[in-house]
C-alpha positions as CSV (number, residue, x, y, z in Angstrom):
1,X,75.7,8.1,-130.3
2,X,76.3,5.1,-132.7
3,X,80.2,5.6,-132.3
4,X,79.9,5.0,-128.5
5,X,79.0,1.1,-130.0
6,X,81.6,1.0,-133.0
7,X,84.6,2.7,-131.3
8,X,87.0,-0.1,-130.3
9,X,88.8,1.9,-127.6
10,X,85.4,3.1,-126.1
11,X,83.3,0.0,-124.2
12,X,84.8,-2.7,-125.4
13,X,85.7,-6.3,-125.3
14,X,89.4,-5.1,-125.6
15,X,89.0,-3.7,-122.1
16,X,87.7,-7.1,-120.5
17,X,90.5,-8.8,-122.3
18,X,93.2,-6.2,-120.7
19,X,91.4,-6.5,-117.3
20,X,91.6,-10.3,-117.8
21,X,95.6,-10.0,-118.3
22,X,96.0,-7.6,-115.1
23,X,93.7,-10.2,-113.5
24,X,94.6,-13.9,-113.5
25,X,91.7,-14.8,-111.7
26,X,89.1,-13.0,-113.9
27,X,87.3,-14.1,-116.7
28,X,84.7,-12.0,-119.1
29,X,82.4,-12.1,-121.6
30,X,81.1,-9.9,-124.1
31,X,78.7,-10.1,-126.4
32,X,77.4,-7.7,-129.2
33,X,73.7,-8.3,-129.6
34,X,73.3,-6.1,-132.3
35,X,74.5,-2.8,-133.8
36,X,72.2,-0.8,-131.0
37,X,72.8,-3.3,-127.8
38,X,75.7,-5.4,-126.0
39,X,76.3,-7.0,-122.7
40,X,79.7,-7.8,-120.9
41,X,79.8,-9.8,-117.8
42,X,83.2,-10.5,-115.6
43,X,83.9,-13.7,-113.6
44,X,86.2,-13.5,-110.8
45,X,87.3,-16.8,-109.2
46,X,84.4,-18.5,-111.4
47,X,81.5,-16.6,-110.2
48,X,79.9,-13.4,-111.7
49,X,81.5,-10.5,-110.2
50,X,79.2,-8.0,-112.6
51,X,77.1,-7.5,-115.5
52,X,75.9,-5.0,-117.4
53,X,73.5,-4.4,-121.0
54,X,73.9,-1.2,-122.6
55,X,72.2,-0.3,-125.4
56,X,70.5,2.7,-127.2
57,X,66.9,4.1,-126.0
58,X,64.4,4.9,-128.5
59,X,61.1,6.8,-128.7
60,X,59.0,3.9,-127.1
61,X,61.5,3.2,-123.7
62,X,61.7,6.5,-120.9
63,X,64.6,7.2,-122.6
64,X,66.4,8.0,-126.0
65,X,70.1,8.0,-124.3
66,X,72.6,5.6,-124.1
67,X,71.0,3.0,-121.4
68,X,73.3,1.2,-118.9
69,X,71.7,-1.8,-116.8
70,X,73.6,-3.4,-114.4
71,X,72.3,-7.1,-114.9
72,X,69.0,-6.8,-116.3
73,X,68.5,-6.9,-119.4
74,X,64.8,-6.1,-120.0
75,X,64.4,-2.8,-121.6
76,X,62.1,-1.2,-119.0
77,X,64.9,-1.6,-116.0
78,X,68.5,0.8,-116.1
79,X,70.2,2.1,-113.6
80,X,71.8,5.1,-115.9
81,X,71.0,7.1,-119.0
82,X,73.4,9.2,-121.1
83,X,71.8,11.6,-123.1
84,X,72.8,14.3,-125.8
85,X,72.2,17.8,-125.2
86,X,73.9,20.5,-126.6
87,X,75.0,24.5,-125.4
88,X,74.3,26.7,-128.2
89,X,78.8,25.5,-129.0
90,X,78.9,22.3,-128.4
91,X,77.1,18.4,-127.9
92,X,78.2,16.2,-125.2
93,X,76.7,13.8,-123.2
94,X,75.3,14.6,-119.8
95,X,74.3,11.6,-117.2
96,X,70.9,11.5,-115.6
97,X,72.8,11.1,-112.0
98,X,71.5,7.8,-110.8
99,X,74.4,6.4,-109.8
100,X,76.8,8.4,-108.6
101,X,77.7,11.8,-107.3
102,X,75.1,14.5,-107.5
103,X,77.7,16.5,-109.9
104,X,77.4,14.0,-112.8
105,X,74.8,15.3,-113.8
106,X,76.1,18.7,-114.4
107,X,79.2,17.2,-116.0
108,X,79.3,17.9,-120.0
109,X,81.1,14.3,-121.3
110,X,82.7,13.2,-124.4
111,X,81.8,9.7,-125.6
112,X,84.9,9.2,-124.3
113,X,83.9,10.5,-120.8
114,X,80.8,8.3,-121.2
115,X,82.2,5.3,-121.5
116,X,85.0,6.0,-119.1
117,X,81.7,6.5,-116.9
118,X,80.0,3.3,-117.8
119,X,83.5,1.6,-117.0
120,X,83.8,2.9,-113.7
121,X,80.4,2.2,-112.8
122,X,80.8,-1.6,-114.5
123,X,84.1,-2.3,-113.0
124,X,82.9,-0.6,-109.3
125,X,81.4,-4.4,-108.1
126,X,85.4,-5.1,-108.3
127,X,86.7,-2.9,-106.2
């Protein structure tokens, strides 16, 4: 899971600075809190469009996945959980299914996949 928070092409504050380039009006800010957390927020026409903390669960949260609040950032609230789980092959990450369509939470994802899924659901208040 740690490469989810180290890969610059995953989650990053390169994305909010390409979005801000597609988007004149749009403003972001990220911020790494430490190696297990980070927040990123994007302003459209000055005022928060969306926010979101994602950080790493441990033994003493619900969790042990990668979290994803949208807003809060106490530990105890998240709207999504990525966890690993593995098929006898193969680890991937599968979504609890809080968010969006039922089949997420069948779907086997790459860290890739799981950020592309954090993304969509981060960038969703935009759309």
């Amino acid at each position: 899971m740690h490469c989810f928070f180290t890969n610059p092409l995953l989650f990053s504050d390169s994305l909010l600075d390409e979005l801000k380039v597609r988007n004149k009006e749009v403003e972001t800010d990220f911020r790494r809190v430490n190696a297990n957390r980070f927040t990123a927020t994007i302003y459209s026409k000055g005022k928060e469009a969306s926010r979101c903390n994602i950080w790493l669960g441990d033994r003493s949260s619900i969790s042990s996945g990668i979290m994803y609040s949208s807003g809060s950032y106490n530990n105890n609230s998240y709207n999504e959980s990525l966890n690993v789980e593995d098929d006898g092959y193969t680890m991937y990450l599968k979504a609890l299914g809080m968010q969006f369509r039922r089949q997420d939470r069948e779907e086997k994802m790459t860290f890739e996949g799981g950020s592309e899924y954090y993304w969509s659901m981060f960038i969703g208040y935009l759309q």
